[in-house]
C-alpha positions, 0 to 999 in steps of 0.5 A, a space after each residue: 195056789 201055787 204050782 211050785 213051792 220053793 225055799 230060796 232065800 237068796 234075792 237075787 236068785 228068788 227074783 230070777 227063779 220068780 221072772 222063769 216062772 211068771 213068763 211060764 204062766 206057773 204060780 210061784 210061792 217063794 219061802 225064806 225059811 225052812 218052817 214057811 216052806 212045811 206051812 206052805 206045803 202043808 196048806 196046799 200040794 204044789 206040782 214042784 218043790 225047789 229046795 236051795 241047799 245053801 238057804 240059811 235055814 236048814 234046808 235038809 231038815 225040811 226035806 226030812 221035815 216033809 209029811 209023808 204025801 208030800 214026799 210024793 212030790 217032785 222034788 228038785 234041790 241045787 247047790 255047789 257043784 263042790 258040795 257033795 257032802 250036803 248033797 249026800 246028805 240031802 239024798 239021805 234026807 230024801 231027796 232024789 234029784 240034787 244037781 249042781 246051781 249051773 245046771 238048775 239055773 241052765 234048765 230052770 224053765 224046763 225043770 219049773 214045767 214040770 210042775 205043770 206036768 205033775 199037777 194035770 
């Protein structure tokens, strides 16, 4: 069972979000697409969810997409610090905390903890 499910797509970024996690000692699901990330939430309920914004494959239909105890969960999403009309867009869809990439990769391990947090 993971403790954060997140939608990443971008390689280089999974594997540094994955290494964060592993040396927390916090399960990790990474998923590369919107669809795969609602399966995965469907299947469990992680303590996080992580949403990168600029993944290819929607990542804002996902937000909307979540059912409802989902939206329950903690849910962090990132981007450009010059995209503030996704990130507008992201908050519209749900999301109550977007920041910008710098600050997530910055405060990656104290914000992935909170999964364990959430989930005692």
């Amino acid at each position: 069972m993971a403790d954060v499910v997140a939608l990443i797509d971008d390689l280089f970024f999974q594997v540094k979000v994955a290494e964060t996690a592993k040396h927390l000692g916090i399960g990790l699901r990474v998923c590369g697409t919107t669809e795969a990330l609602l399966s995965e939430i469907a299947k469990q309920s992680p303590g996080l969810i992580v949403v990168d914004l600029n993944a290819r494959s929607n990542p804002v239909t996902a937000i909307e997409g979540l059912p409802p105890a989902a939206r329950e969960i903690p849910l962090v999403a990132f981007l450009s610090h010059v995209q503030t009309d996704l990130a507008n867009r992201a908050r519209a869809a749900g999301c109550r905390e977007v920041m910008p990439r710098s600050v997530f990769t910055r405060d990656l391990a104290t914000i992935l903890a909170r999964a364990k947090s959430h989930s005692s």
